[in-house]
NUPA-577593 format. One record per residue (C-alpha): residue in one letter; chain; residue number from 1; x, y, z. Coordinates in steps of 0.001 Angstrom, whole numbers. Layout:
! residues N
+----+----+-----+---------+---------+---------+
! aa ! ch !   i !      c1 !      c2 !      c3 !
+----+----+-----+---------+---------+---------+
!  A !  A ! NUM !       X !       Y !       Z !
...
+----+----+-----+---------+---------+---------+
This chain:
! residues 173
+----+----+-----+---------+---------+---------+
! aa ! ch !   i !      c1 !      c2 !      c3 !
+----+----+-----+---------+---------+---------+
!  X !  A !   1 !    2793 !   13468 !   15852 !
!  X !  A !   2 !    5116 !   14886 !   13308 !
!  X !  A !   3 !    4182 !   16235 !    9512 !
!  X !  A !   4 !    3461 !   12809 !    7919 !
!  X !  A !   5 !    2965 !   14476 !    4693 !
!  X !  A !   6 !    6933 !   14312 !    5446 !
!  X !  A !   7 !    7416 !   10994 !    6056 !
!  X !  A !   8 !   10899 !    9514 !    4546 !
!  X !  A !   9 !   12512 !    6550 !    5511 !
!  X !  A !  10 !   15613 !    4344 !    3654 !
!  X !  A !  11 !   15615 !     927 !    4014 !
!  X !  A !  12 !   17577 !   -1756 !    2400 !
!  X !  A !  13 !   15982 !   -5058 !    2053 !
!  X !  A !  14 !   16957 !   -8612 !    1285 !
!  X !  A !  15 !   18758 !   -9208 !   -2264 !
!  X !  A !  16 !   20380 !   -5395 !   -1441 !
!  X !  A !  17 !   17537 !   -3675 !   -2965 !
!  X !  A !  18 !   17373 !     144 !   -1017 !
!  X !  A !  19 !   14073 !    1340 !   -1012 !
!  X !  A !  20 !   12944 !    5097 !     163 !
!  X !  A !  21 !    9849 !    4815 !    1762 !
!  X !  A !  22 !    8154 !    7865 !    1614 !
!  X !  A !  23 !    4895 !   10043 !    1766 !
!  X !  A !  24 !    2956 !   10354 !   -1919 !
!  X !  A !  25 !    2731 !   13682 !   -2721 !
!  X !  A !  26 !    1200 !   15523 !   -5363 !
!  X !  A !  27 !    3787 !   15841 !   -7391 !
!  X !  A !  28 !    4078 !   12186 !   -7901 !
!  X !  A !  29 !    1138 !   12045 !  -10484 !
!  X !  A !  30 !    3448 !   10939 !  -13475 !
!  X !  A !  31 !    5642 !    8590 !  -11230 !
!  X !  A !  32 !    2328 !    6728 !  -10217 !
!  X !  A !  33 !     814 !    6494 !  -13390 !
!  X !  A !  34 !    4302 !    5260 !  -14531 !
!  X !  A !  35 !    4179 !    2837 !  -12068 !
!  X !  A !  36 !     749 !    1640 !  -12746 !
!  X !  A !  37 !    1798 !     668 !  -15963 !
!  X !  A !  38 !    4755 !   -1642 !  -15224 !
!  X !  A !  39 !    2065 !   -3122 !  -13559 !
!  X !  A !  40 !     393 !   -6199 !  -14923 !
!  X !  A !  41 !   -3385 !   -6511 !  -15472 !
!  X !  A !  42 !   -3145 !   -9533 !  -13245 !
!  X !  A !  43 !   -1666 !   -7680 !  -10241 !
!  X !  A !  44 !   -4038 !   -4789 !  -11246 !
!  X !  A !  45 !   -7206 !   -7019 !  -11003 !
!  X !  A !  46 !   -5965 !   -8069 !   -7418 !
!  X !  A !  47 !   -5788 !   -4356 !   -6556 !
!  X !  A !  48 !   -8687 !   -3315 !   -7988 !
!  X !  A !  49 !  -10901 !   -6487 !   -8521 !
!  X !  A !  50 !  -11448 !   -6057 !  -12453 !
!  X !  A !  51 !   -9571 !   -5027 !  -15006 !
!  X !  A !  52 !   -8099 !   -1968 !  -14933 !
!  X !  A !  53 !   -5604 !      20 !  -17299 !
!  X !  A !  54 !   -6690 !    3681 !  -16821 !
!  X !  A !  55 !   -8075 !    6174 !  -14623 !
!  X !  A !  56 !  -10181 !    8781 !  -14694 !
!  X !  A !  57 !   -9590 !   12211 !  -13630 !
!  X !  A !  58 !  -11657 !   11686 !  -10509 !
!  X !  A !  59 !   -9728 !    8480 !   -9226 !
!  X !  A !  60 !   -6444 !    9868 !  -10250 !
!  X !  A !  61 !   -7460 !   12884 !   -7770 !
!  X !  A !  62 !   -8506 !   10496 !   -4857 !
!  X !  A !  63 !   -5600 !    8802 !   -5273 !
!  X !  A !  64 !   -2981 !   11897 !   -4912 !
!  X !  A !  65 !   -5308 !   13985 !   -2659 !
!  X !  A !  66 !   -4081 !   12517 !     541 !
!  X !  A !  67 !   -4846 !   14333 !    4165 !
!  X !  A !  68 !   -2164 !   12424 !    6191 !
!  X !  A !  69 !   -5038 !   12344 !    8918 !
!  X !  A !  70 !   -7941 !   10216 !    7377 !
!  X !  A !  71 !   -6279 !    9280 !    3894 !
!  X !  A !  72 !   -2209 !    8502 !    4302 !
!  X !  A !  73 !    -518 !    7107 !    1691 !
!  X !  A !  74 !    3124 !    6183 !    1343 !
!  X !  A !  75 !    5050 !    4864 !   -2162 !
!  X !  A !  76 !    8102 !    2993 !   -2278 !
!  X !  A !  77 !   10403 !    4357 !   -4452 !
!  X !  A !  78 !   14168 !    2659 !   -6081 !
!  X !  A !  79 !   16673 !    3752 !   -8222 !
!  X !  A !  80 !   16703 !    2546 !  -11961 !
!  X !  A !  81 !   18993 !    3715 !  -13804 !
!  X !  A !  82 !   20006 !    6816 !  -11913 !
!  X !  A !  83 !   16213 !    8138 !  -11645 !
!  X !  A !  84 !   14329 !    7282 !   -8445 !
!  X !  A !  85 !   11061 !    5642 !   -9479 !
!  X !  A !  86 !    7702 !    4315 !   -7821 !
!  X !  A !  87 !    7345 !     568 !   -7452 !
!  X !  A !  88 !    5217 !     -75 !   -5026 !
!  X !  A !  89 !    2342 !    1621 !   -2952 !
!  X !  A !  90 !     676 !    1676 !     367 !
!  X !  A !  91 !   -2228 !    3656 !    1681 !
!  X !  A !  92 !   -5219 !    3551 !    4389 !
!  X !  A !  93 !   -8495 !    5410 !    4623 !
!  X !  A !  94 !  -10485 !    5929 !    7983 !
!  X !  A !  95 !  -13577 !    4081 !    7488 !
!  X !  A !  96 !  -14687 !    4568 !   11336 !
!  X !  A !  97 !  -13593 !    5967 !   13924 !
!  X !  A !  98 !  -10310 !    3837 !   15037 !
!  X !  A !  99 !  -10884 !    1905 !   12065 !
!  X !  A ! 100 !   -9347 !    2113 !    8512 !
!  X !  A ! 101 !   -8970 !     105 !    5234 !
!  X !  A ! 102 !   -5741 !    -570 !    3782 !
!  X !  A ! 103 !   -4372 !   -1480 !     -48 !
!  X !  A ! 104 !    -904 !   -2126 !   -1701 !
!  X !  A ! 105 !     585 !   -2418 !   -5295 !
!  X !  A ! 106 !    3618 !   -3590 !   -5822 !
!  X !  A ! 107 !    4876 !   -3497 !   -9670 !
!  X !  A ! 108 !    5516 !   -7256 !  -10728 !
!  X !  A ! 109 !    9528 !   -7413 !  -11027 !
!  X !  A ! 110 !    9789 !   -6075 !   -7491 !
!  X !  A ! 111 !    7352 !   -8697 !   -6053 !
!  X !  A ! 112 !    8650 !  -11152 !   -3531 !
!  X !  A ! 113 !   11576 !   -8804 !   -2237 !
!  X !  A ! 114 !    9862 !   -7475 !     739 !
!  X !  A ! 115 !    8586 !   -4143 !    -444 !
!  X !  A ! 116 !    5407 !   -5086 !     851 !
!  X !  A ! 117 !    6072 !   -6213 !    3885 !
!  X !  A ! 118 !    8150 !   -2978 !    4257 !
!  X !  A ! 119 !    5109 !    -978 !    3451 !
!  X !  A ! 120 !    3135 !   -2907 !    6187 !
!  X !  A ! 121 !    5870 !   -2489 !    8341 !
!  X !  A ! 122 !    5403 !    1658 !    8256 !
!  X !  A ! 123 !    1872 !    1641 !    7316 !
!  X !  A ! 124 !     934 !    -371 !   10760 !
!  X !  A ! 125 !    3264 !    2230 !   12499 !
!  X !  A ! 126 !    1853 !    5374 !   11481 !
!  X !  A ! 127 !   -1773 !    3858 !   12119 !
!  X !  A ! 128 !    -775 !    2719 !   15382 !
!  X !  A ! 129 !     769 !    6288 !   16318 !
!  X !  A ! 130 !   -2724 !    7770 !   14775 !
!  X !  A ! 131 !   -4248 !    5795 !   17041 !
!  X !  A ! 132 !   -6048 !    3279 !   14894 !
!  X !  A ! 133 !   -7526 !      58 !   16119 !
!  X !  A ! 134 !   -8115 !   -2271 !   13496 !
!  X !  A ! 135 !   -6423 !   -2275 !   10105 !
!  X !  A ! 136 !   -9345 !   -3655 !    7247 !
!  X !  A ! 137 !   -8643 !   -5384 !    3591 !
!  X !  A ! 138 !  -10933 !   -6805 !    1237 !
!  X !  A ! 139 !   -8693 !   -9471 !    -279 !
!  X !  A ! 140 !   -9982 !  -11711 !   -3631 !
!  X !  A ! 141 !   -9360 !  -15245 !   -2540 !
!  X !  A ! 142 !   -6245 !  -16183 !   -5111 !
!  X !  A ! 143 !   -4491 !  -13242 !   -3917 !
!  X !  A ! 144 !   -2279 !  -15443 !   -1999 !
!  X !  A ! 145 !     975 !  -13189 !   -1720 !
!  X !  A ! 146 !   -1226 !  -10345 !    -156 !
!  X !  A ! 147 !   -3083 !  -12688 !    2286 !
!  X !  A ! 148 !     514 !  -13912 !    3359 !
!  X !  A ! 149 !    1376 !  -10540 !    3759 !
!  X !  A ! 150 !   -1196 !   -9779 !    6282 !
!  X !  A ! 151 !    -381 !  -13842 !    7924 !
!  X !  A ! 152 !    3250 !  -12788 !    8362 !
!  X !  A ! 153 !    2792 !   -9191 !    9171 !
!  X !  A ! 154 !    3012 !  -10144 !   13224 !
!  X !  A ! 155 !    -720 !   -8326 !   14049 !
!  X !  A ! 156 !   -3576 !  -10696 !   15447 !
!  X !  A ! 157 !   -5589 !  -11172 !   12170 !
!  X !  A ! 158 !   -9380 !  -12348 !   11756 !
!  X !  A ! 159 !   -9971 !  -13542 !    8093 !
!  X !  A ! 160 !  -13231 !  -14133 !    7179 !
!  X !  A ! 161 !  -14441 !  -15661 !    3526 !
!  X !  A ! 162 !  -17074 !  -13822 !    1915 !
!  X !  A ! 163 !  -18713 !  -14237 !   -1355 !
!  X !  A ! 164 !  -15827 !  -12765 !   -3851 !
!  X !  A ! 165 !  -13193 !  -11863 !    -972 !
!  X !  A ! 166 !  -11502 !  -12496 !    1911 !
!  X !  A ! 167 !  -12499 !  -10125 !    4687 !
!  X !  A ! 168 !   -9307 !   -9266 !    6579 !
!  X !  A ! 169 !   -9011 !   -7341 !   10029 !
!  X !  A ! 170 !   -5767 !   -6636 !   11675 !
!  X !  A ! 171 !   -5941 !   -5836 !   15111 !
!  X !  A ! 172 !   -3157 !   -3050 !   16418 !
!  X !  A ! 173 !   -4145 !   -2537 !   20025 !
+----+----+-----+---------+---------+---------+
């Protein structure tokens, strides 16, 4: 498979909003904290299930110290005023063998334009490729936009309600 620590795509998406979908790198520690926040607490409690502003040192690390093997993570990036900025965010992490868990943030004014579902698009892609089976999510139960994500995402999908989530398993072979 080639370099995903490459990975660059452009895409233009309904409304004519041209998004770069691309691999984080390490460099992008500014444009993610940026990013993080234009986000609201709400869609910040969805991500992380509590409130959540800052991070430390540690999770800042996790979060840029990808592999591209067990950890991949991708950003979407659009222009704003001439500077090409982070809105939205994708990643998985191997769990078990053929098996990872997946998040996403999308920053609240580009919600509902398909950046997500462009992120699942080449998320699912790259796992199939890697050779993944199953694609996890712990979703909170009024996170309705994700849990249509993963509905409309076109993967055989076993949801199961747990005690403060939705269990979600996307199946890729």
């Amino acid at each position: 498979m080639d370099d995903l620590s490459h990975y660059s795509v452009v895409e233009r998406l309904r409304g004519g909003l041209t998004l770069e979908i691309r691999a984080l790198r390490p460099d992008d520690r500014a444009g993610l904290l940026a990013a993080v926040d234009h986000t609201s607490a709400q869609s910040l409690y969805r991500r992380f299930f509590g409130a959540k502003r800052h991070f430390t040192d540690k999770e800042i690390a996790f979060f840029l110290n990808v592999d591209f093997t067990r950890h991949v993570a991708l950003v979407a990036t659009a222009d704003e005023d001439g500077e090409r900025v982070i809105i939205g965010g994708a990643r998985y992490v191997v769990t078990q063998p053929g098996q990872a868990e997946v998040a996403f943030t999308v920053i609240d004014h580009y919600q509902g334009r398909g950046v997500g579902a462009a992120l699942m698009r080449h998320l699912v892609d790259i796992a199939c490729r890697s050779g993944l089976a199953e694609l996890t999510a712990e979703v909170l139960p009024g996170n309705a936009p994700m849990l249509k994500l993963f509905e409309r995402c076109g993967l055989p999908l076993c949801r199961r309600r747990e005690a403060e989530a939705v269990h979600v398993v996307l199946r890729l072979t």
